[in-house]
C-alpha positions as CSV (number, residue, x, y, z in Angstrom):
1,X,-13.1,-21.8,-2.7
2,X,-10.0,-22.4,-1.6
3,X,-8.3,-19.5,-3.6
4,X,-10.9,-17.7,-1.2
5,X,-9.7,-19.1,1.8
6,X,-5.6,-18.6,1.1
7,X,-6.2,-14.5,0.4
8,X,-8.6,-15.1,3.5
9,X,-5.8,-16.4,5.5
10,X,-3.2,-13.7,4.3
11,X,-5.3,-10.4,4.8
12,X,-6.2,-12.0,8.4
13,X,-2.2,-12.8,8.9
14,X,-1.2,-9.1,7.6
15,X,-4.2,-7.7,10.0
16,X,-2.5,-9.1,12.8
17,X,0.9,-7.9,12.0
18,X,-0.5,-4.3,11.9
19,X,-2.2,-4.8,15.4
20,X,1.0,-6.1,17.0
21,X,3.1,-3.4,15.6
22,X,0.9,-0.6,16.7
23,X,0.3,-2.6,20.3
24,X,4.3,-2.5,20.3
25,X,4.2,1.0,19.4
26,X,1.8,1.9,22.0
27,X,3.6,-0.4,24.8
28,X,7.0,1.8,23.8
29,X,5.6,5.4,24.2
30,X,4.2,4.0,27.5
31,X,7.8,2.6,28.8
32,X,9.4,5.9,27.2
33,X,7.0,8.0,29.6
34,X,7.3,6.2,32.0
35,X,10.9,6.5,32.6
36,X,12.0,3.3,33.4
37,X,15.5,1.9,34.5
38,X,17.3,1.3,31.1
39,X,18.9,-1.4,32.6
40,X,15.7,-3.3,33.2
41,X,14.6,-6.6,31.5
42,X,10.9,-4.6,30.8
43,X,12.7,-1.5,29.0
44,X,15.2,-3.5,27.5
45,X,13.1,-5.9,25.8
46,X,10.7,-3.4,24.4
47,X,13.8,-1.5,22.7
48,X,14.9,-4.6,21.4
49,X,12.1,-5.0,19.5
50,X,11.0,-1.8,18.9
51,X,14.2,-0.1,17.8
52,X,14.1,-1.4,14.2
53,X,11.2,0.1,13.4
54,X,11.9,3.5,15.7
55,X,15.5,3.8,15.0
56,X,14.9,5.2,11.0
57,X,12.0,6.7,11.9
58,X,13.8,9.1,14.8
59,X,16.5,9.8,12.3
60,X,14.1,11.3,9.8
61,X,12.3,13.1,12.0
62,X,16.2,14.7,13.0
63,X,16.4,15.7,9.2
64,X,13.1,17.6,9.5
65,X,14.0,18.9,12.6
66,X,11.1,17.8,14.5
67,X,11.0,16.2,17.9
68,X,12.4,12.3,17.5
69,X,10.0,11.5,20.1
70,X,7.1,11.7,18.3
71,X,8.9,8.8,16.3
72,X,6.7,5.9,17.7
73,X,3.5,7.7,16.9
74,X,5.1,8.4,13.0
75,X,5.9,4.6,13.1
76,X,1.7,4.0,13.9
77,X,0.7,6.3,11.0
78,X,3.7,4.3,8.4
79,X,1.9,1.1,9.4
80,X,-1.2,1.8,9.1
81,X,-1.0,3.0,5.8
82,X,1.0,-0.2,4.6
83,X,-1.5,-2.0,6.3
84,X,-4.1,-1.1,4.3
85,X,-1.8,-1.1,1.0
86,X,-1.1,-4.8,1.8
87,X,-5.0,-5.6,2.5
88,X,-6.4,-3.7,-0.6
89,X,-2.8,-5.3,-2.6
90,X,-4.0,-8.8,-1.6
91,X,-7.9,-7.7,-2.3
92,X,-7.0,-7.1,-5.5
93,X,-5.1,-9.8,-6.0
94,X,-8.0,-12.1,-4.8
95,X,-10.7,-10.4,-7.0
96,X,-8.1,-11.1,-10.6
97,X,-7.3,-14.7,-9.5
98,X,-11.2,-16.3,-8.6
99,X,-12.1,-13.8,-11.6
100,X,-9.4,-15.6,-13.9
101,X,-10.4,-19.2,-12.8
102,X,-14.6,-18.3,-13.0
103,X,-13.3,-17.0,-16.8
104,X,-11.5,-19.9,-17.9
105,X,-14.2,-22.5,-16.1
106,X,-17.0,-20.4,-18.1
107,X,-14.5,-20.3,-21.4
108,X,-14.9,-16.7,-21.5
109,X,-12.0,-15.0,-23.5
110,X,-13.2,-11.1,-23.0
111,X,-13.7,-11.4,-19.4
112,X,-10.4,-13.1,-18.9
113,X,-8.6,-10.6,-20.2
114,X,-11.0,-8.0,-18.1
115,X,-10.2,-9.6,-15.3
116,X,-6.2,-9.5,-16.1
117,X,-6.2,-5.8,-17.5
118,X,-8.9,-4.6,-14.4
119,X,-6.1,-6.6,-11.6
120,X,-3.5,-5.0,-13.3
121,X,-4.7,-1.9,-13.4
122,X,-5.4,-1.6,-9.6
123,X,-2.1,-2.7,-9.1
124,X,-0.4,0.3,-11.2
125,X,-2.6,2.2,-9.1
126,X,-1.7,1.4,-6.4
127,X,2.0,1.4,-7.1
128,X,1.6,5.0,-8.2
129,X,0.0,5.8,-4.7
130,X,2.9,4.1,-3.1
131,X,5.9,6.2,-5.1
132,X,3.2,9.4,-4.0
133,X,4.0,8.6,-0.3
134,X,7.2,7.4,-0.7
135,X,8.1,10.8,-2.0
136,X,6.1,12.7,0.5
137,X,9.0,11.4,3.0
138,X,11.7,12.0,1.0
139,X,13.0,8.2,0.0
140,X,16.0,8.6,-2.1
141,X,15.7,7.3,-5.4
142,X,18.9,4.9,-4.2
143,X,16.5,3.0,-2.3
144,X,15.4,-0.1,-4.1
145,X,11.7,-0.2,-4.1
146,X,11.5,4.0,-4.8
147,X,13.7,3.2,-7.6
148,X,11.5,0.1,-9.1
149,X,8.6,2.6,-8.3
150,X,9.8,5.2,-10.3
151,X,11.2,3.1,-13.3
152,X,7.9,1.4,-13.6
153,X,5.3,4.5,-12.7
154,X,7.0,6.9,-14.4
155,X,6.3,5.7,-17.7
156,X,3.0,7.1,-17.7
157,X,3.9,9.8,-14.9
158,X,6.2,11.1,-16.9
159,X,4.3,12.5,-20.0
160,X,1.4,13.5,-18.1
161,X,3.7,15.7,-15.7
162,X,4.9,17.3,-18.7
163,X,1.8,18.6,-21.0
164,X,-0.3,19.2,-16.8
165,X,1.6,22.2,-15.2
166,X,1.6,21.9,-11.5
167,X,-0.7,23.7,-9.3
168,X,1.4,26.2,-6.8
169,X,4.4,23.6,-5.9
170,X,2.4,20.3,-6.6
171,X,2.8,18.2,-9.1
172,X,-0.7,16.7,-10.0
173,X,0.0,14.4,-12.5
174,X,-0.4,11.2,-9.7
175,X,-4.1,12.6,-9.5
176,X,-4.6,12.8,-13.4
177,X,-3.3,9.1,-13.6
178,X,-5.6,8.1,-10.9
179,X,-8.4,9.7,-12.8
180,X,-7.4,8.0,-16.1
181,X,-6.6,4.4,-14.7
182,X,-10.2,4.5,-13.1
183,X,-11.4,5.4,-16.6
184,X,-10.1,2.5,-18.3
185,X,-10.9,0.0,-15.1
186,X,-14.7,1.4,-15.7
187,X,-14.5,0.7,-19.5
188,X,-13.4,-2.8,-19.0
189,X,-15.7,-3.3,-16.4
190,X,-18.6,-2.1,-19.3
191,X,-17.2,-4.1,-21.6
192,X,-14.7,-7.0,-21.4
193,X,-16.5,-7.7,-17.6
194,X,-20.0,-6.6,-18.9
195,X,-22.3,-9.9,-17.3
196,X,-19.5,-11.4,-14.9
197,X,-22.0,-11.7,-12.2
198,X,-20.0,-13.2,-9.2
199,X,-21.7,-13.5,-5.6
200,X,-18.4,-14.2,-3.8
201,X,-16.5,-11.5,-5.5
202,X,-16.8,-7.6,-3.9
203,X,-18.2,-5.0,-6.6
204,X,-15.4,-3.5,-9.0
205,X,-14.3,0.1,-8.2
């Protein structure tokens, strides 16, 4: 299908931006230890293109006091963790968009709208996991994406962090939401998606 074949494309395209951005990574710490002459095209060029990413990273690491060094392995970590937000984001993605068009080519109403809620769903979910990093490093709520984040997760969030008391220091009420959206996703999938039988698609979580 050829829906297929675009998410296909885009996972594969996102893949390879993760393992070019860690290989940079990897190429800096080994031009940073190896001391080269700053003046050189070799160090030069792998600052240039470095830098954007290391740059913000080193400055946070300054606000935590911690070594800014270690900035290029941080930057590794951040990627890889985007990386796999992006891949699961367009998984997702993929899995409500054949589901929509098998739906509407079988004229089933209640697994169209399973579909929708179930894509939906995963989406919140993983927007919520998202604001939970974001505020793990300390993004200001200025920044435009926390801000969206919050505005949209807190909603929910919100009213559940109130009647749950936090355990010690943390606030738990990311897990509880977890807990409940995967409730709902496995009632849809028992009901609305109940004899959706797709091959090509991956099994529902």
């Amino acid at each position: 299908m050829m829906i297929g074949r675009i998410f296909w494309f885009l996972e594969s395209a996102a893949i390879g931006i993760v393992v070019a951005l860690i290989v940079l990574m990897i190429i800096r710490l080994i031009v940073d230890k190896a001391d080269l002459n700053p003046f050189g095209s070799t160090y030069r060029t792998v600052r240039r293109l470095s830098d954007g990413f290391v740059a913000p990273v080193r400055g946070l690491l300054r606000e935590f006091h911690a070594d800014p060094k270690y900035a290029p392995i941080v930057v590794i970590v951040i990627v890889i963790l985007m990386g796999l937000l992006v891949i699961n984001l367009l998984g997702t993605l993929s899995q409500m968009t054949q589901g929509i068009i098998w739906a509407l080519s079988a004229g089933s109403l209640p697994a169209l709208l399973g579909f929708v809620f179930h894509g939906l769903i995963s989406i919140y979910i993983l927007m919520i996991f998202v604001r939970f990093i974001l505020s793990m490093a300390m993004v200001s709520y200025m920044n435009r994406l926390m801000k969206f984040l919050v505005d949209t997760t807190e909603p929910l969030l919100g009213p559940l962090r109130r009647r749950i008391p936090p355990v010690g220091r943390w606030d738990i009420s990311p897990i509880v939401a977890f807990i409940l959206l995967w409730l709902i996703q496995a009632a849809i999938s028992a009901t609305l998606l109940r004899g959706a039988r797709l091959g090509t698609f991956a099994t529902f979580t």
